[in-house]
C-alpha positions in Angstrom: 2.4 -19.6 -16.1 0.1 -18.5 -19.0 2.7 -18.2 -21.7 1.0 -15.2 -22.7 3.1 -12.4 -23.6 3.0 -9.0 -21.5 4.7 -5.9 -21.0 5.5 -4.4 -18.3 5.7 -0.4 -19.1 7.1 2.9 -17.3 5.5 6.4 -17.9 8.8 7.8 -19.6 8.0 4.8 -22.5 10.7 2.4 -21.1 8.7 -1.0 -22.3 10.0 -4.5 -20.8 8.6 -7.1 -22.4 8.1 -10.4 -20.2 5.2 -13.2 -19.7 2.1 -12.4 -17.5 1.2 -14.7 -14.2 -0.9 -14.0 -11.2 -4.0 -12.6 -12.3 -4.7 -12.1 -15.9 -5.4 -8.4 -17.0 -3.8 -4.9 -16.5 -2.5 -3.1 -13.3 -1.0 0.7 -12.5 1.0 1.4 -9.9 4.5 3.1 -9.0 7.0 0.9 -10.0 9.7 0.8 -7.4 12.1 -2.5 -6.7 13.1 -4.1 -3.2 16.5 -6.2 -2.8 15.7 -8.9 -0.3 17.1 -11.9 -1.0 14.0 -13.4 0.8 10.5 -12.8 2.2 8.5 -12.1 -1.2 5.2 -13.3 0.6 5.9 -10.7 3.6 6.4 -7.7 0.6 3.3 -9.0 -1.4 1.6 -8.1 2.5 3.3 -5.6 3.8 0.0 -2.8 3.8 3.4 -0.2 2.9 3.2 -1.2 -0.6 -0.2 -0.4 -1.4 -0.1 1.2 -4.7 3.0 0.3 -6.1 4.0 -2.5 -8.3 7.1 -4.1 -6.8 10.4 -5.6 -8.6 12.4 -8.3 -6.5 15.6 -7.6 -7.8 16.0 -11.4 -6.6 16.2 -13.6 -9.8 14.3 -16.7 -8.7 11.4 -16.3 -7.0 7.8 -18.6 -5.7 10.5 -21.7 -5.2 8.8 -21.9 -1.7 5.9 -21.0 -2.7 3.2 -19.0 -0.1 2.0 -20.7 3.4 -0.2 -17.9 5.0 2.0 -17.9 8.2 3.9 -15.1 6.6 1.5 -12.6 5.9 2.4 -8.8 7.3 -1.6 -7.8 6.8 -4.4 -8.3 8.8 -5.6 -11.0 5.9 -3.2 -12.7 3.5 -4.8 -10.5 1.1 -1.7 -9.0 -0.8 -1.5 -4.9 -1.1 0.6 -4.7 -4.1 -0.6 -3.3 -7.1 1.5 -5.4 -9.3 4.6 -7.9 -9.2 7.4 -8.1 -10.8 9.7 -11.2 -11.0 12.8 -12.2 -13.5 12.4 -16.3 -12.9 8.8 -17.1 -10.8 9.1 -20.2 -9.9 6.5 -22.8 -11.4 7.5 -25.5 -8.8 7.0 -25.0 -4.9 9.8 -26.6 -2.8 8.7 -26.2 0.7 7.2 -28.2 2.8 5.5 -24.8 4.4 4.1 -24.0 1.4 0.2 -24.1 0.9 0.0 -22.6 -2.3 2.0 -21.8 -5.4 3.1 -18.1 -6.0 1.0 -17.8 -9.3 -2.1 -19.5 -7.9 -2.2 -17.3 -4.7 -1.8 -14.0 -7.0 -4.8 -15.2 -9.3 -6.9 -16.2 -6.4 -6.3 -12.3 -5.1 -6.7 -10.2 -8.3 -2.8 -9.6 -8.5 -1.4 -9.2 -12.0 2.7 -10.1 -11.9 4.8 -10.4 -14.8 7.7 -13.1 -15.2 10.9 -13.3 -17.5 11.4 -9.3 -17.2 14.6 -7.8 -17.1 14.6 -6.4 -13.5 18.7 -6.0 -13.4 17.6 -3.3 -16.3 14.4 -2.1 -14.5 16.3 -1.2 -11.3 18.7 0.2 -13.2 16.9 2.1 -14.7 14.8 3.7 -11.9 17.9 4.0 -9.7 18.7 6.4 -12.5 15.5 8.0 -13.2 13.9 7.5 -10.4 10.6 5.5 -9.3 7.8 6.4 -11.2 4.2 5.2 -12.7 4.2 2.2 -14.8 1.7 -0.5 -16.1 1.6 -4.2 -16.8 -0.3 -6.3 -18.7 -1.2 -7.8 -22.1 -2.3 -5.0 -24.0 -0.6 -3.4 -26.7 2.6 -1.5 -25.1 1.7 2.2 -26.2 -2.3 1.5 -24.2 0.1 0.7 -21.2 2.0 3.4 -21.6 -0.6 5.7 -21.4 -2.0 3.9 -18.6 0.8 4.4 -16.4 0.7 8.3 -17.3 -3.0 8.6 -16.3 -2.4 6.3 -13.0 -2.8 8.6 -9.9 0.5 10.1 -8.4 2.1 9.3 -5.2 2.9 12.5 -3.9 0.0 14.2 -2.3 -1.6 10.5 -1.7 -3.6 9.3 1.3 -3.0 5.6 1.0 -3.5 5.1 4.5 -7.4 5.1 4.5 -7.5 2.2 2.2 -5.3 0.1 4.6 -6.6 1.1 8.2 -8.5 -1.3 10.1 -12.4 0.0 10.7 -12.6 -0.9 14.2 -10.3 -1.1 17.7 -9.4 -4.3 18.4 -7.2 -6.2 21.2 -3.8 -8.1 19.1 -2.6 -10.7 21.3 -0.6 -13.2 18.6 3.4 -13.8 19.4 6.3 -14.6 17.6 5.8 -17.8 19.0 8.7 -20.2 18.1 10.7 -17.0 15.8 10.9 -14.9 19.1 14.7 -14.7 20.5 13.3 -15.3 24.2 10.2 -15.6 25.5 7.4 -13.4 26.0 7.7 -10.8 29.0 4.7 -10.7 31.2 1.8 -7.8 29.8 2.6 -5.6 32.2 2.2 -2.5 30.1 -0.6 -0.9 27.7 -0.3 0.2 24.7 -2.4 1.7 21.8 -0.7 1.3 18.3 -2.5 3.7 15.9 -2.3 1.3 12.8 -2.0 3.7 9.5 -0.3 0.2 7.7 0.8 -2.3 10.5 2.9 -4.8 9.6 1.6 -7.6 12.2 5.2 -8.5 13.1 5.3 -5.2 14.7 2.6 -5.9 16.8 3.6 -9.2 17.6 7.0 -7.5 19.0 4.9 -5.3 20.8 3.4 -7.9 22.7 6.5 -10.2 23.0 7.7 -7.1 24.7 5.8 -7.1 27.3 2.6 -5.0 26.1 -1.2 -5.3 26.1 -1.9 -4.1 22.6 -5.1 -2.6 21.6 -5.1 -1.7 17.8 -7.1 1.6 16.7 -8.1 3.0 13.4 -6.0 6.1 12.0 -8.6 8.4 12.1 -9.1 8.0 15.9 -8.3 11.3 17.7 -6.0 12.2 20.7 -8.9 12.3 22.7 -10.0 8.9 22.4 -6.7 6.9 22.7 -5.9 8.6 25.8 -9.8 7.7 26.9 -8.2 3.9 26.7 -5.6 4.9 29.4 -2.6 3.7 27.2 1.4 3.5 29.3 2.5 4.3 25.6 1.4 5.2 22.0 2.7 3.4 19.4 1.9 5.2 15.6 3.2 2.4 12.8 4.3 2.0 9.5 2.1 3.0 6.2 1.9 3.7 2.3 1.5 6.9 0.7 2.4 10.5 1.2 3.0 11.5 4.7 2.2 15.1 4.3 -1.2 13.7 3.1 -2.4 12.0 6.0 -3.3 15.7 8.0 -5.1 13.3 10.6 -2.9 11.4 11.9 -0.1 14.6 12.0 -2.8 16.5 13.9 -3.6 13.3 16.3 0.3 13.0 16.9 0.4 16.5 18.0 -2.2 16.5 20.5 -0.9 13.1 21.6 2.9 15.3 22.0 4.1 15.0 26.2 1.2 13.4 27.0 2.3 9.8 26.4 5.5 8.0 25.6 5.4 7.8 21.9 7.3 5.1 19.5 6.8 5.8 15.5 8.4 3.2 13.0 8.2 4.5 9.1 5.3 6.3 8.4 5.0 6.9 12.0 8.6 8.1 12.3 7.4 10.9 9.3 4.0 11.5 11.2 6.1 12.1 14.0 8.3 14.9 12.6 5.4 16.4 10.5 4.1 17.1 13.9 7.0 18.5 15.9 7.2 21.2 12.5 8.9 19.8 10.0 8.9 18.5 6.6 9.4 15.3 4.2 10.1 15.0 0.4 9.7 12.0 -2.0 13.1 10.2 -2.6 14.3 9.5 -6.0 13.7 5.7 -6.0 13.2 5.4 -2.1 14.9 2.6 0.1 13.7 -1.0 0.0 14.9 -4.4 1.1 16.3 -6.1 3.9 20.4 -4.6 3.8 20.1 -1.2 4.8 22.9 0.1 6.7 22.3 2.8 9.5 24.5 4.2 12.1 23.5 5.0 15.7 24.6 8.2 16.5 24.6 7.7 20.5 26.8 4.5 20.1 28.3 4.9 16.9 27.0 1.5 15.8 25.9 0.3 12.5 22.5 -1.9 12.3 21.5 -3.8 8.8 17.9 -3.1 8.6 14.4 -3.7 6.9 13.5 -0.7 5.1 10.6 0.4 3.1 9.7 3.9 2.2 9.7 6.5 -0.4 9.6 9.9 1.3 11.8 10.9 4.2 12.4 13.3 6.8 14.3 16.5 6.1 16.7 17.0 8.6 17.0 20.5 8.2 13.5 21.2 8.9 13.7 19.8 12.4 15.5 22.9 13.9 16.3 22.0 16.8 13.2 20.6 17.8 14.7 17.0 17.9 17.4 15.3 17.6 18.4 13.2 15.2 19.3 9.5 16.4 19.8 7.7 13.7 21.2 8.2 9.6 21.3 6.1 6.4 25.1 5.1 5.3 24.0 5.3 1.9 22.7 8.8 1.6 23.0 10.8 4.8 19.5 10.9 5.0 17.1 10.7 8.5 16.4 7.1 9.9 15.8 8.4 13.8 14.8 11.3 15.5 13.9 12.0 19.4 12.3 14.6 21.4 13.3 13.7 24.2 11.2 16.2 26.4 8.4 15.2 25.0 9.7 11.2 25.9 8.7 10.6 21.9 11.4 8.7 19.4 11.0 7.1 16.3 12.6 5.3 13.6 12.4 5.4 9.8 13.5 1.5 9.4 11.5 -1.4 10.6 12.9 -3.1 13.9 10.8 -5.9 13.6 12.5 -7.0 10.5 10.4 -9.8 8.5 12.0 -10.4 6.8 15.2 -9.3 7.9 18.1 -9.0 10.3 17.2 -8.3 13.8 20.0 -5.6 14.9 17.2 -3.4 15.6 15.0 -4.9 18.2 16.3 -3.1 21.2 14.5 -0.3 20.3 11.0 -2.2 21.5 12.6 -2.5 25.0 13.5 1.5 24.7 9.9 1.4 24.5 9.0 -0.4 27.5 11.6 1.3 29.6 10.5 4.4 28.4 6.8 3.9 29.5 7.8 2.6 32.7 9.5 5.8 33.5 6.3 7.4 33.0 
């Protein structure tokens, strides 16, 4: 670590004072906090947090430093905007490991901030909510005003910034972390990627599923040109409401296809049948999430990382909801079953995380070989 002192500061004037690593100068972003125990390298890559600088409410963290094979992006290239960290680690312990926390964060433009008190930080925007904040070395009252001039998340199209430019075929498997092994590719599938985690993908194709990748801004028109057995729309950061694209793209995509949304596409998925989504006081985050299947009256522990959400009174009859959060009430599942389209506002694929939820993939599969 530098030694250097920083601050890491919130737009209402809460200032945490703390020691800068990663990169050295100043960062905005919404400051929100995730409460996995592990898998910081798969949050510093997971395209869902672009824009936001992320807390691990985890005290120590970079003991096993970063290896590459983790990566959620399409690079190793990190999407946070910041991080966050009470203890980082200046020793790596892992025999996995190919590069220290602090040296991987330099090497990618990343400013973090150690020694912070993030049992008060998540305190405090579990009281007040998530909102803007800034870190760096500068005087605490620049930073402040920093984080009040840093762009807001409602109303953002994030998704732009994260979608691929191109089509391309994904063919890489869990490998040696899959349960059982790969079924044969028996089915195709086009996964509209607005943010894709890659383990998604890689469950796709575990699941039996030729996968061809396509950008967000590819119409209806063109994904049903490939000939797809399914469409898959995935996660992504930002505003759901703002990404008018991909809602009008899902629509035209309605009873065509079988459809399968995770996160942002479970909110694309609902924007499109008519309804609406708001931004969540400090949003859910982390790898503990309890939700209960309505059908079975089952509870799943699940990966979660969003900040808006569906409102379930706007759907109105025009789905059914499948799934809700224990915590709050709020939507986790919807389907339309006429339209043979479903979707989830957790993350299945886990990574890291508990893997209660990968049944739904196979829903998937059987769904498109209905079709």
């Amino acid at each position: 670590m530098s030694g250097e002192r920083a601050h890491l500061c919130l737009a209402d004037g809460t200032v945490l004072p703390g020691w800068a690593f990663g990169a050295k100068g100043s960062t905005t972003g919404e400051a929100v906090f995730t409460t996995g125990l592990t898998g910081y390298e798969e949050v510093l890559t997971d395209p869902s947090f672009r824009g936001q600088i992320v807390a691990m409410t985890t005290p120590h963290i970079g003991n096993t430093g970063v290896n590459g094979d983790d990566t959620e992006a399409a690079t190793d290239a990190p999407h946070v905007a910041g991080f966050v960290a009470r203890d980082a680690s200046p020793v790596t312990s892992s025999w996995r490991s190919k590069e220290p926390l602090d040296a991987y964060l330099a090497r990618h433009g990343v400013v973090g901030i150690t020694g912070v008190d993030t049992r008060k930080l998540t305190r405090h925007l579990r009281d007040h909510g998530a909102q803007n904040a800034a870190i760096g070395t500068d005087a605490p009252d620049v930073l402040v005003r920093r984080a009040r001039e840093a762009r807001d998340m409602s109303g953002l199209d994030l998704v732009r910034e994260v979608t691929p430019t191109e089509p391309h075929v994904f063919t890489e498997s869990r490998g040696v972390w899959a349960p059982t092994p790969p079924a044969p590719q028996t089915r195709h599938v086009v996964a509209v990627d607005f943010g894709a985690k890659r383990n998604i993908l890689r469950c796709l194709v575990d699941a039996g599923c030729k996968v061809t990748v396509v950008p967000a801004t590819t119409s209806a028109e063109a994904i049903l040109e490939l000939a797809p057995d399914g469409v898959f729309l995935s996660n992504g950061p930002g505003d759901p409401a703002a990404v008018t694209y991909g809602i009008e793209t899902v629509r035209a995509l309605l009873g065509k296809k079988p459809l399968f949304g995770i996160c942002l596409g479970h909110q694309l998925l609902a924007l499109a049948l008519g309804a609406t989504t708001y931004k969540l006081k400090f949003g859910h985050r982390g790898i503990n999430q309890p939700v209960l299947d309505l059908s079975t009256g089952k509870i799943e522990i699940t990966t979660q990382n969003h900040g808006f959400a569906v409102e379930l009174h706007s759907l109105g009859g025009k789905a059914e909801t499948t799934h809700v959060h224990l915590n709050d009430r709020t939507s986790e599942g919807l389907a339309a079953k006429s339209l043979d389209a479903f979707s989830v506002q957790y993350h299945p694929e886990a990574a890291a995380g508990p893997h209660d939820s990968l049944y739904l993939f196979e829903r998937f599969t059987a769904a498109m070989d209905r079709a």
